[in-house]
C-alpha positions as CSV (number, residue, x, y, z in Angstrom):
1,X,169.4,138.9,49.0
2,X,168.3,135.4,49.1
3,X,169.3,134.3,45.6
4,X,172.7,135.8,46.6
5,X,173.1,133.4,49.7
6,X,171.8,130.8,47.9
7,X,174.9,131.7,45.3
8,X,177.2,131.7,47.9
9,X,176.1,128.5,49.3
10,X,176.3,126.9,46.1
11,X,179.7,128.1,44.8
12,X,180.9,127.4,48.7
13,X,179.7,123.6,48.0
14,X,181.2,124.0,44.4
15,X,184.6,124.7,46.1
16,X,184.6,121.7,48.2
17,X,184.3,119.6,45.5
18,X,186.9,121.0,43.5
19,X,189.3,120.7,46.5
20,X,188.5,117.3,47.0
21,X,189.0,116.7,43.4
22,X,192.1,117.9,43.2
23,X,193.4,116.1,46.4
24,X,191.5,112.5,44.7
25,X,194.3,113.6,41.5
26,X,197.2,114.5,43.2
27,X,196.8,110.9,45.1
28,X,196.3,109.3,42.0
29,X,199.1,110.9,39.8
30,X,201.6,109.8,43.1
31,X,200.1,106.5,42.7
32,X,200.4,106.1,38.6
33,X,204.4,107.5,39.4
34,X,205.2,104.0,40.8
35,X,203.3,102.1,38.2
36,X,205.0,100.8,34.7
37,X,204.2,100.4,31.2
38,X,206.1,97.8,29.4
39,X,207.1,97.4,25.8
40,X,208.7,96.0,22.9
41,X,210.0,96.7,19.1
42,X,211.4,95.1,16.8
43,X,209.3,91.4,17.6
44,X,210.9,91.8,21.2
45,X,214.2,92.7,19.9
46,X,214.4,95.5,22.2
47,X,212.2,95.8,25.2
48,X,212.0,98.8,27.6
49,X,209.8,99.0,31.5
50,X,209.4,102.6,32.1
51,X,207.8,104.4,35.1
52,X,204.8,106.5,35.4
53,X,207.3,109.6,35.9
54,X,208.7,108.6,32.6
55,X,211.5,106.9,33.9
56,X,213.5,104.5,32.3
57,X,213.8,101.2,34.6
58,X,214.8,98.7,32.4
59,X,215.7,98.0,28.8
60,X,217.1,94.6,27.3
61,X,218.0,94.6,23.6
62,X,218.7,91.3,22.1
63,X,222.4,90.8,21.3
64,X,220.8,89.6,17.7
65,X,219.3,93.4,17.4
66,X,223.4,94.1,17.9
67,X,224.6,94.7,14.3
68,X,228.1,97.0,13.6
69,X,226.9,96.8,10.1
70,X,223.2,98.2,10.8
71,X,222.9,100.3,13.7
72,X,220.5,102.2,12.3
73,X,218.6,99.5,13.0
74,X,218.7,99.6,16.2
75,X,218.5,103.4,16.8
76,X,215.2,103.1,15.5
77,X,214.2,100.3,17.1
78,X,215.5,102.1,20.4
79,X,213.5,105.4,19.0
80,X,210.2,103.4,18.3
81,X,210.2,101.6,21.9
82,X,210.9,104.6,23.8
83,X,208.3,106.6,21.9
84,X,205.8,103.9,22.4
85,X,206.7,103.4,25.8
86,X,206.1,107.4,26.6
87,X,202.9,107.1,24.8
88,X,201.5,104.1,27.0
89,X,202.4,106.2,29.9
90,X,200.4,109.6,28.7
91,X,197.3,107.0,27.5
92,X,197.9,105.5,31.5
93,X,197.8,108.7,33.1
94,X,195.2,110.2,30.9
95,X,192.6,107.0,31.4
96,X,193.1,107.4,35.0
97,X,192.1,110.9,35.3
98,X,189.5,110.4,33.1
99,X,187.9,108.0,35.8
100,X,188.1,111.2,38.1
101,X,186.9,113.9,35.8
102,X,184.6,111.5,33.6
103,X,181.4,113.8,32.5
104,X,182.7,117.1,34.5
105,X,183.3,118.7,31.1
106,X,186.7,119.9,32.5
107,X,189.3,120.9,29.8
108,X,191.9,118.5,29.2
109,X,194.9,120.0,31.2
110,X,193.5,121.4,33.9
111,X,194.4,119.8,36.7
């Protein structure tokens, strides 16, 4: 019976860490919501700011990027930046919760 208490009192202590956890990421995944990442393409050609929530909030594209005769151009300049930009913003968020979880040997995903 005492290696069962001596269970319980572990996996009770166990559980108040992994409460405490998951209260530490909730915090931190509000707090990366209100941060930005910020890039360009195209040599600054287009630029785009976007949230942690993935959220556009701002894009400038040089009137220069602006050719009727090569919009491709600029569809894949647009493509690349947003792409780059959502990438930042997993790398952001995934860095973060890293500092959290660092040697826990949780699975990626799990909170």
């Amino acid at each position: 019976m005492a290696n069962m208490f001596g269970g319980n009192m572990n996996m009770n202590g166990m559980m108040k860490k992994v409460q405490k956890l998951q209260k530490q990421m909730t915090q931190m995944q509000e707090d990366l919501k209100k941060r930005t990442v910020e890039v360009t393409a195209g040599g600054g050609a287009v630029k785009i700011v976007m949230s942690g929530e993935k959220e556009v909030k701002d894009l400038k594209i040089d009137p220069a990027a602006v050719d009727p005769e090569d919009v491709e151009m600029l569809q894949d300049l647009l493509s690349a930046a947003f792409n780059e930009a959502t990438k930042k913003v997993d790398e952001m968020m995934a860095n973060e919760m890293g500092k959290l979880t660092g040697g826990m040997g949780l699975p990626p995903g799990l909170f």
